[in-house]
C-alpha positions as CSV (number, residue, x, y, z in Angstrom):
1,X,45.6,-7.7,-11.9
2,X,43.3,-10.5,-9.7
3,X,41.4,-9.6,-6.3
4,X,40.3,-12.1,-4.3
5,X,38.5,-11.8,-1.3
6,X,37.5,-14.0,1.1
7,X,34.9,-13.9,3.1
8,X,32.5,-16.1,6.1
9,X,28.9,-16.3,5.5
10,X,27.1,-15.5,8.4
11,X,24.0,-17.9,9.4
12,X,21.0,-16.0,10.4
13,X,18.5,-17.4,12.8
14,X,15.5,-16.6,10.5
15,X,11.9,-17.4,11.2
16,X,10.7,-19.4,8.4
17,X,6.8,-18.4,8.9
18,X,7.9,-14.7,8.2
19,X,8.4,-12.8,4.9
20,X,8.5,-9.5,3.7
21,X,8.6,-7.7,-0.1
22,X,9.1,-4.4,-1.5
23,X,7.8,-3.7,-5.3
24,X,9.1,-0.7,-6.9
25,X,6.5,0.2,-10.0
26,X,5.8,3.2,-11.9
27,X,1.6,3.9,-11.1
28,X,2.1,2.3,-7.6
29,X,5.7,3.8,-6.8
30,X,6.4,1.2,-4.0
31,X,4.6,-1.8,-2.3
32,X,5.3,-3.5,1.0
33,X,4.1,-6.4,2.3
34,X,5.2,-8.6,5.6
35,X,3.5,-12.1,5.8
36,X,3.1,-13.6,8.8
37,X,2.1,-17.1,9.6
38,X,1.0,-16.9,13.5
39,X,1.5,-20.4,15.9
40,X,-2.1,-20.5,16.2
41,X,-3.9,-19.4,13.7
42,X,-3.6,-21.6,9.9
43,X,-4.4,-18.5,8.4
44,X,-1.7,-16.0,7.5
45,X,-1.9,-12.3,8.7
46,X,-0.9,-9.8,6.1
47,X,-0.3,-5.8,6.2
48,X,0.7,-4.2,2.7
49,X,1.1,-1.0,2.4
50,X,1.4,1.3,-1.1
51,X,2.4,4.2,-1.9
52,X,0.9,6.0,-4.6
53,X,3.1,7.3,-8.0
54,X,0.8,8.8,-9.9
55,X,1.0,12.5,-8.2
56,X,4.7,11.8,-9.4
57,X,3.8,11.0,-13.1
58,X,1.4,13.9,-13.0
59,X,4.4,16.5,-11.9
60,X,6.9,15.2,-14.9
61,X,4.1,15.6,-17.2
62,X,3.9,18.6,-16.8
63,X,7.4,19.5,-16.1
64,X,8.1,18.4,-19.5
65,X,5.0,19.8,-21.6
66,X,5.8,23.2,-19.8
67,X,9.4,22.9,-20.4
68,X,9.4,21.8,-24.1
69,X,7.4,25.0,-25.0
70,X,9.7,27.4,-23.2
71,X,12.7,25.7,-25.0
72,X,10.5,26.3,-28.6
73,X,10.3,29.8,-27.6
74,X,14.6,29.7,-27.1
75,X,17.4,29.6,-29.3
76,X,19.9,26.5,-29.3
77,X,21.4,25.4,-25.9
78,X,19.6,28.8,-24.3
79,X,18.4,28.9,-21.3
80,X,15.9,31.3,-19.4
81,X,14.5,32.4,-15.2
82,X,11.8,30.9,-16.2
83,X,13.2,27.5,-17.5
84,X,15.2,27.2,-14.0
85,X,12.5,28.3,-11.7
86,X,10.5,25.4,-13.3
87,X,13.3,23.0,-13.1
88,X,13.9,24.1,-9.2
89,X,9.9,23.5,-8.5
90,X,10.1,20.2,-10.0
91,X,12.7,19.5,-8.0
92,X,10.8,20.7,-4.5
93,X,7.9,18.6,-5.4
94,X,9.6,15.2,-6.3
95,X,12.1,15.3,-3.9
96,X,9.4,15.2,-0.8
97,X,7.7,11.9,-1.2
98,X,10.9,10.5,-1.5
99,X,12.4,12.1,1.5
100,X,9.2,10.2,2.7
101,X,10.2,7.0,1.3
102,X,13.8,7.0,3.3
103,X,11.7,7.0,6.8
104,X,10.4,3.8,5.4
């Protein structure tokens, strides 16, 4: 079985002075950056911005230092309140920065 699509490239008016860049990274969880060249100036303005991942790192850690010694304490494929409340806090705490990250 072959699909084949065809489709029209679209030609965008772009502004060749102007640029932008996202970096995803683990210790700086994202970086932005727009470059732009003003008409005036020979100089070009910048504004990065970055968000910070180690607050994030931090949380796992412990999440998973925590975690391993409650499963130690367990029997095979066990699970405990304790085990899920951690999980579910985890969860609370990493999922808010990147709630943040989606207003972006």
């Amino acid at each position: 079985m072959e699909v084949v699509y065809e489709k029209c490239e679209k030609q965008y008016d772009l502004e060749k002075n102007r640029c932008a860049s996202i970096d995803i990274g683990l210790n700086n969880l994202a970086t932005f950056s727009c470059r732009r060249q003003p008409k005036l100036l020979r100089v070009p303005e910048s504004n990065p911005r970055v968000i910070n991942g180690r607050p994030l790192k931090s949380i796992n850690q412990y999440y998973n230092k925590i975690k391993s010694l409650l499963q130690s304490e367990l029997r095979e494929n066990q699970s405990s309140l304790r085990l899920k409340k951690l999980m579910l806090k985890r969860e609370f705490k990493i999922n808010a920065p990147i709630r943040v990250l989606h207003l972006v």
